[in-house]
N, C-alpha and C positions, 0 to 999 in steps of 0.2 A: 504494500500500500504506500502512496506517495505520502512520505513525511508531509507537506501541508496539507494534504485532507486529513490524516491524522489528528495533526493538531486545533486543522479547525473543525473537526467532529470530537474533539474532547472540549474545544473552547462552548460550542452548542451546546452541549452537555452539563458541563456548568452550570452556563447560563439557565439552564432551565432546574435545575435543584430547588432552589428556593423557591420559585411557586409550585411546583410540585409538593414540597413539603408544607406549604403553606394550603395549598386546595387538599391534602390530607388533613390535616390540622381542623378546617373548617367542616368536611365531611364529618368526620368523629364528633364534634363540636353539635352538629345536623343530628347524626346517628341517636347522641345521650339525649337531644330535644325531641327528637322522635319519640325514640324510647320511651320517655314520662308520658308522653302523649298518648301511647299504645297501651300503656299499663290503667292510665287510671280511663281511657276507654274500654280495657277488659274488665274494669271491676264495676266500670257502671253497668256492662251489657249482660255481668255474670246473671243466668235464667231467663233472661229477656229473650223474647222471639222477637225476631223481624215484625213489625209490622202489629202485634200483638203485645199486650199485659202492660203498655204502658205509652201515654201522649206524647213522651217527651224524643224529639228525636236529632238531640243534642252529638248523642253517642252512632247512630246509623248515617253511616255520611251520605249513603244512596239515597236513603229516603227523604233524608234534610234535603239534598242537590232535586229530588222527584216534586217534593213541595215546592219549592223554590220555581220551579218550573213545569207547573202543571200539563202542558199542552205537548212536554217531551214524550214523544214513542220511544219504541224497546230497542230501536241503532241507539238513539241517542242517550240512552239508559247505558248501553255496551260502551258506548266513547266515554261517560263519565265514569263508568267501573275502572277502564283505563287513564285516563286523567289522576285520580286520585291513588293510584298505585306507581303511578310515572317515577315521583321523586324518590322515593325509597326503592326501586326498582333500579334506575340508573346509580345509586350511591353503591346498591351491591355488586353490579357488575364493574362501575370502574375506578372503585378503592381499591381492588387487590393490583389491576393493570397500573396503576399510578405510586402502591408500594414495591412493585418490580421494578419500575422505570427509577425509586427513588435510590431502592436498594442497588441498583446495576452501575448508578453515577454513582453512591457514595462507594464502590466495591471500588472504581475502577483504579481510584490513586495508590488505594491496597496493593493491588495487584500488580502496579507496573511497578513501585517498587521492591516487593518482594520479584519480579523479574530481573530488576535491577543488582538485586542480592542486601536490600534494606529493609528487613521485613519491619522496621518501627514502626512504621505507619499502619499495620495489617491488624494490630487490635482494637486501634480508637474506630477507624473507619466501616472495621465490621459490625462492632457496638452500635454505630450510630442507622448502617444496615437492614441490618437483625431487625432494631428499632421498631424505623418509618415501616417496612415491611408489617410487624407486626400487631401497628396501630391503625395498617391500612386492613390487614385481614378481620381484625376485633370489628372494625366499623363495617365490613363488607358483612361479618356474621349475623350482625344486629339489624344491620336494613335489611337480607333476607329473612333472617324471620319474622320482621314485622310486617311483609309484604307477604308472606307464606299465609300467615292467619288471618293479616285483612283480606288477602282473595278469597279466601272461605266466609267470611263475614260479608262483603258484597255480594259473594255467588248467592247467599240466602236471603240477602234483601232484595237482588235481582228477580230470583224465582219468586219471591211473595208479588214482586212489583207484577212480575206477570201472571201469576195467578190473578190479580186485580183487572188486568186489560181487556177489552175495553171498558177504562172509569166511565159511568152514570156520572158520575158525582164526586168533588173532591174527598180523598180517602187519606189525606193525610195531613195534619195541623202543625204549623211550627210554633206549639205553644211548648211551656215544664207543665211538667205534672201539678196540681194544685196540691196545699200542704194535707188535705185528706187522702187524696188519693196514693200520696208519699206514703202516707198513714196503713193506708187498705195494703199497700204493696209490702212494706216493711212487717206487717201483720198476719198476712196473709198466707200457710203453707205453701210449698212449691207446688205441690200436686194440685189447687184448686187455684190457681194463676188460670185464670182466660176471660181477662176483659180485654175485649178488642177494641182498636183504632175509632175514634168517635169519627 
């Protein structure tokens, strides 16, 4: 290989480390806001069915987006399942690509000097690695499984939406639950849960 494309494909390479590390940085950042997001949306949905046992449709994002827009048929039902799965779907595919890319620049000054016969430089650089590598995998782990379970969580408010098609009449309200009926649900055994959507 000619020495200056070399060296200007090591100077490129550089150059791009630090926003690499930095759009790592912000994913993970994304990933941990996600996260609380998914969590305290699983504990409000814990026994709740799609569409049933309760008005409030704070935690169902399909059906909040279906209210929202009364007049949407079932494509546009399918492009908003996908909209709302987009962000944490792209975090998981290309956080681990972007911890290779970080991991393969910081490897490479490793490496040419231990080619050189100076291995100093081969433990800070793998440290630092390992690292970004390994905060880019954690954050790839975390947007997949949150997008693993909201698919399953849209898939069922999908199927309820169509079950409903063709609405008569609007069947879904963006109101909270009033403080009685917080009451009735809190109160309520699991097994006799089936008040439906006013």
């Amino acid at each position: 290989m000619s020495p200056l494309l070399e060296t200007l494909m090591h100077q490129v390479g550089r150059i791009f480390l630090i926003p690499t590390l930095a759009v790592i940085a912000l994913l993970f950042l994304y990933a941990l806001w996600a996260l609380g997001g998914f969590l305290v949306c699983g504990w409000r949905r814990r026994g709740r069915a799609p569409g049933r046992e309760t008005h409030d449709l704070r935690h169902f994002d399909l059906l909040r987006w279906a209210a929202e827009h009364p007049a949407a048929q079932d494509g546009e039902w399918d492009v908003a399942v996908r909209r709302l799965l987009e962000a944490p779907r792209i975090v998981s595919r290309v956080a681990p690509a972007l911890g290779l890319v970080a991991a393969m620049i910081l490897m490479e000054p490793a490496l040419r000097g231990l080619a050189d016969g100076d291995p100093s430089a081969l433990p800070g650089s793998l440290s630092a690695a390992f690292s970004a590598l390994a905060v880019a995998l954690v954050t790839a782990s975390i947007a997949f499984w949150i997008v693993s379970v909201r698919r399953r969580w849209l898939a069922e408010e999908l199927a309820w939406l169509r079950s409903l098609a063709p609405l008569s009449e609007p069947a879904l309200v963006l109101a909270g639950p009033t403080p009685q009926e917080e009451q009735e649900w809190d109160e309520t055994p699991a097994v006799g849960r089936t008040r439906a959507v006013a």
